[in-house]
C-alpha positions in Angstrom: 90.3 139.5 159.7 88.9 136.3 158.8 85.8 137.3 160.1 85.4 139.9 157.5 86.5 137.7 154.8 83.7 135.7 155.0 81.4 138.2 155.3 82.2 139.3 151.9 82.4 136.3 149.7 81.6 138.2 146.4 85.0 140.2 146.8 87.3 136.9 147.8 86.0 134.8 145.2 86.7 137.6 142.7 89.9 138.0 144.2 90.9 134.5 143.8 89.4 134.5 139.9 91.7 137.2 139.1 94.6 135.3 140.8 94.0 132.2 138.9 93.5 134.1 135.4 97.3 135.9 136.2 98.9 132.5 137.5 97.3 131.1 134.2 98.9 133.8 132.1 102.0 133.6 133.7 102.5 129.8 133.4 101.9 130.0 129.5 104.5 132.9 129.2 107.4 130.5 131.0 109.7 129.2 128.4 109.9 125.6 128.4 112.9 124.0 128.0 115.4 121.4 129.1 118.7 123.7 129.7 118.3 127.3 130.8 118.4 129.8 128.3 121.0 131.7 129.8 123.2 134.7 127.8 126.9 133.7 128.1 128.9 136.4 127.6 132.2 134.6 126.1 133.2 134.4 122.3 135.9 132.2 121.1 138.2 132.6 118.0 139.5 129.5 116.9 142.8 129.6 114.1 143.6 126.6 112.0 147.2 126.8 110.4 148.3 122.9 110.1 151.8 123.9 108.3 153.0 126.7 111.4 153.7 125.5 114.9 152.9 126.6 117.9 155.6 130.2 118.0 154.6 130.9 114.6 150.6 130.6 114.9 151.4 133.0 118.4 153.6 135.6 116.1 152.1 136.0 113.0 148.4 135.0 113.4 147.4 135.2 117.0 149.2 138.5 118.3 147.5 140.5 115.3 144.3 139.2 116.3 144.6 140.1 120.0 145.8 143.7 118.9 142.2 144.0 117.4 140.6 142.2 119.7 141.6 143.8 122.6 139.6 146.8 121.5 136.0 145.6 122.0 133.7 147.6 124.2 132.8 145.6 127.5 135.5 143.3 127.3 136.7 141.7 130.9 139.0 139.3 130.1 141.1 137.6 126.9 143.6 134.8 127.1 144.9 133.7 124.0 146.5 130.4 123.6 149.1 128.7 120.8 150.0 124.9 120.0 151.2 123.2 116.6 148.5 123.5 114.4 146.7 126.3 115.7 145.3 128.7 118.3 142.5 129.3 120.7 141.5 133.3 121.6 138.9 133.5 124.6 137.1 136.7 125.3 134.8 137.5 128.4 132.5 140.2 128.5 130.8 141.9 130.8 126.8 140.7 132.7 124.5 142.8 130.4 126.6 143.7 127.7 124.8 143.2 123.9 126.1 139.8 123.1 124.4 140.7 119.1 126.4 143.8 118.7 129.6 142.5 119.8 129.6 139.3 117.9 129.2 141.5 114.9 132.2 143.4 116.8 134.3 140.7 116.7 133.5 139.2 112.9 134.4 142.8 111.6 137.8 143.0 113.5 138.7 139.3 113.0 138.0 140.3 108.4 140.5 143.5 109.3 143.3 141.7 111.1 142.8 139.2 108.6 143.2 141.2 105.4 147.3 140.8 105.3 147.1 137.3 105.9 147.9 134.3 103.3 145.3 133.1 100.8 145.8 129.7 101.9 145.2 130.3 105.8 141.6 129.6 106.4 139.2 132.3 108.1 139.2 132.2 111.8 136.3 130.6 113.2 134.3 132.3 115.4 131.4 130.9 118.1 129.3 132.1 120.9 129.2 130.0 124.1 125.6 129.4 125.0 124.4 126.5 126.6 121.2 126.0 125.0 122.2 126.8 121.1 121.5 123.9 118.9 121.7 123.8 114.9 118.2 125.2 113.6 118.9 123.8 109.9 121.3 123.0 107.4 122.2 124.4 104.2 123.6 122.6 101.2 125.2 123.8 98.5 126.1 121.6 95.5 126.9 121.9 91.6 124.0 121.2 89.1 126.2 119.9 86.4 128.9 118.5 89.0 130.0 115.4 86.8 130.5 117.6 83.9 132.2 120.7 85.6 135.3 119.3 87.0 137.7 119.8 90.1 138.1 123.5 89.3 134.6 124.3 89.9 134.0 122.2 93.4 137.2 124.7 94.5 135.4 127.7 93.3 132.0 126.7 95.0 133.7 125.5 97.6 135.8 128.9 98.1 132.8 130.7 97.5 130.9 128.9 100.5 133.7 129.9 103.0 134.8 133.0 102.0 131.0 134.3 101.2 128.1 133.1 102.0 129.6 131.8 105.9 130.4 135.7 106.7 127.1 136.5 105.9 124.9 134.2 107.2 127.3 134.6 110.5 126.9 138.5 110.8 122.6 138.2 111.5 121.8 139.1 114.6 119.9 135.8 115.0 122.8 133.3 113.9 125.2 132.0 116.4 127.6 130.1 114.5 128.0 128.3 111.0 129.2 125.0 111.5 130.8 124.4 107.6 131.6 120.8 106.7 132.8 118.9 103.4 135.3 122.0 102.2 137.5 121.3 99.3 141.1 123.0 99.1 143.7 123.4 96.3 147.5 122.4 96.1 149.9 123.0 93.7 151.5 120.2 91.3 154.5 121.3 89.9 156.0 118.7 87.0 159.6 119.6 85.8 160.4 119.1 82.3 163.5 116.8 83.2 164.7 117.4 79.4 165.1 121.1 80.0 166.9 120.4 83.4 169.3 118.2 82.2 170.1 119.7 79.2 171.5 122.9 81.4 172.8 120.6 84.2 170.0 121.0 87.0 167.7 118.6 88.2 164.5 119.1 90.4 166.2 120.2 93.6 167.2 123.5 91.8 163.4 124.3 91.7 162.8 123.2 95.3 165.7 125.1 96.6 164.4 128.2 94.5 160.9 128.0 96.0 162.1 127.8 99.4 164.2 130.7 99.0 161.3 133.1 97.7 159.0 132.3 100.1 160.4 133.8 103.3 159.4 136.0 106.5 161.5 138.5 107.0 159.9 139.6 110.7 157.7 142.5 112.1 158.1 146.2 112.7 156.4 148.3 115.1 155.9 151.9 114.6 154.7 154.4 116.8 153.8 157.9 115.3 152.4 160.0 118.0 149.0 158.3 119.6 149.0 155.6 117.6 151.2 152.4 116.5 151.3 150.6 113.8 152.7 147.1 113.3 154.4 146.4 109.9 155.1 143.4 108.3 157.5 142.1 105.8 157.1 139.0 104.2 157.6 137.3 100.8 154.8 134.4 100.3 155.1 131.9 97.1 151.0 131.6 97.3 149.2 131.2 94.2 149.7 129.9 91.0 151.2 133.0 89.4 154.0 133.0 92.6 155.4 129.8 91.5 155.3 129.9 87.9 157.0 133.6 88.4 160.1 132.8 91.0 163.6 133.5 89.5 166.6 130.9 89.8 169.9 131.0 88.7 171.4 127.9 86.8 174.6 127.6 84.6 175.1 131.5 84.2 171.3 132.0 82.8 168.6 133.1 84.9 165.1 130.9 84.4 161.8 131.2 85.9 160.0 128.8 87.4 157.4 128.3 84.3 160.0 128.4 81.7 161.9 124.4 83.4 158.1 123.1 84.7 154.5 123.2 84.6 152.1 124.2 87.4 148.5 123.2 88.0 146.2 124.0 90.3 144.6 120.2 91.6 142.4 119.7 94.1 143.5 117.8 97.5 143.3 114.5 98.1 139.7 113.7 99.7 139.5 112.8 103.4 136.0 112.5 103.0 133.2 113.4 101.4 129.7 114.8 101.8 126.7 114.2 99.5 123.4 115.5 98.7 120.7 114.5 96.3 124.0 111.9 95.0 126.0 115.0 94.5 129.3 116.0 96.4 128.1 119.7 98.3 129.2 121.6 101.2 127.0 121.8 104.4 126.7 124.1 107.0 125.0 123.9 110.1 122.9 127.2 111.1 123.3 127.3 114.8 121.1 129.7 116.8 119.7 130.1 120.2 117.4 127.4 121.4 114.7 130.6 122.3 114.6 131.3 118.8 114.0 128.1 117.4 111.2 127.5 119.8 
């Protein structure tokens, strides 16, 4: 064998040129990098609801979710877990299955469960596990008139920053997760005109009690009408401005509303920090994608 490799020394040296040129090629086509890029296929729904503990964030938050959830294609395995405060919904798919299409999957069915619940709970968030993705860039979003335009607009821009523009950078294909920081919320102020109350005998805890009293759960129903079930809920939420001003109470043989003994704003939280951009207070939020994309 040997023997008639070196008799024809044209043919080996062209056979070892063309195995250089492909070991060449092949090394510039390795991805470099210093974690694997390896395709996890696990997504994880986080709930935030500070006010609800741990049997309430399982009842009226978490078990619609996993009624949704449970209906994704390839899915292996989902354990859902409550605590004060919040919730934690892991899902595990099957080797192979298209991690793109059933992220988008899972950010439609999170919006649809999501539809009946409170304005005030905040949107799910939702993440891929990967161990290589890293935040490619970050976006801020600020007012250009901010000292002039008050509290209301900062909650409208911030609103519009959660509700909006996260959802839509989250559904491309190429977009892990949006990691949103510096959001501002609302809370309601409600000041009693203590004239009117005691000139009809009340005082503030008639409005407290009267708030309490209109913003109640009354439970869940589950209906089954042939193949499918549907689960129905009852519930009376004091949310918005309008709710409050518009509760009835009873005081002294008169019926009153709300708006007619005290007045209610709309005020912005008290800040527990603050993010700032160009000297202006903005919202930021990480774009995190795969470290293969970046590269």
């Amino acid at each position: 064998m040997f023997k008639g490799l070196t008799r024809r020394p044209i043919a080996v040296l062209m056979v070892l040129i063309a195995v250089m040129v492909l070991g060449i090629a092949a090394i510039r086509k390795l991805p470099v990098s210093l974690v694997p890029d390896i395709n996890i296929p696990q997504i994880t729904v986080q709930v935030t609801s500070p006010d609800r503990s741990a049997r309430e964030v399982n009842d009226l938050m978490l078990s619609s979710l996993r009624s949704q959830l449970v209906q994704v294609p390839h899915l292996k395995d989902i354990v859902c877990t409550a605590k004060d405060g919040g919730g934690l919904i892991e899902m595990t798919f099957e080797y192979g299955a298209d991690a793109d299409y059933i992220f988008i999957d899972v950010n439609e069915r999170v919006d649809r469960a999501t539809s009946g619940w409170d304005a005030r709970e905040e949107r799910p968030m939702i993440a891929r596990a990967s161990a290589t993705d890293i935040p490619a860039f970050f976006i801020n979003v600020s007012l250009k008139d901010a000292e002039h335009t008050g509290g209301t607009r900062l909650l409208e821009m911030s609103d519009f920053c959660r509700q909006v523009i996260t959802r839509r950078l989250e559904q491309l294909p190429q977009v892990a997760m949006v990691d949103i920081s510096g959001l501002l919320y609302p809370q309601l102020l409600i000041v009693p005109d203590m004239e009117k109350l005691r000139a009809i005998g009340a005082d503030e805890t008639a409005l407290s009690s009267a708030i309490q009293s209109a913003n109640v759960t009354l439970g869940s129903l589950s209906i089954r009408d042939g193949e499918y079930r549907f689960d129905v809920r009852f519930e009376s939420s004091v949310v918005t401005r309008e709710d409050v001003e518009n509760v009835w109470l009873k005081l002294g043989g008169r019926t009153y509303q709300i708006k007619d003994l005290a007045q209610v704003r709309e005020e912005q939280q008290r800040l527990k920090g603050m993010i700032t951009a160009d000297g202006r207070q903005c919202v930021t939020m990480a774009v995190i994608v795969p470290e293969s994309l970046v590269a």
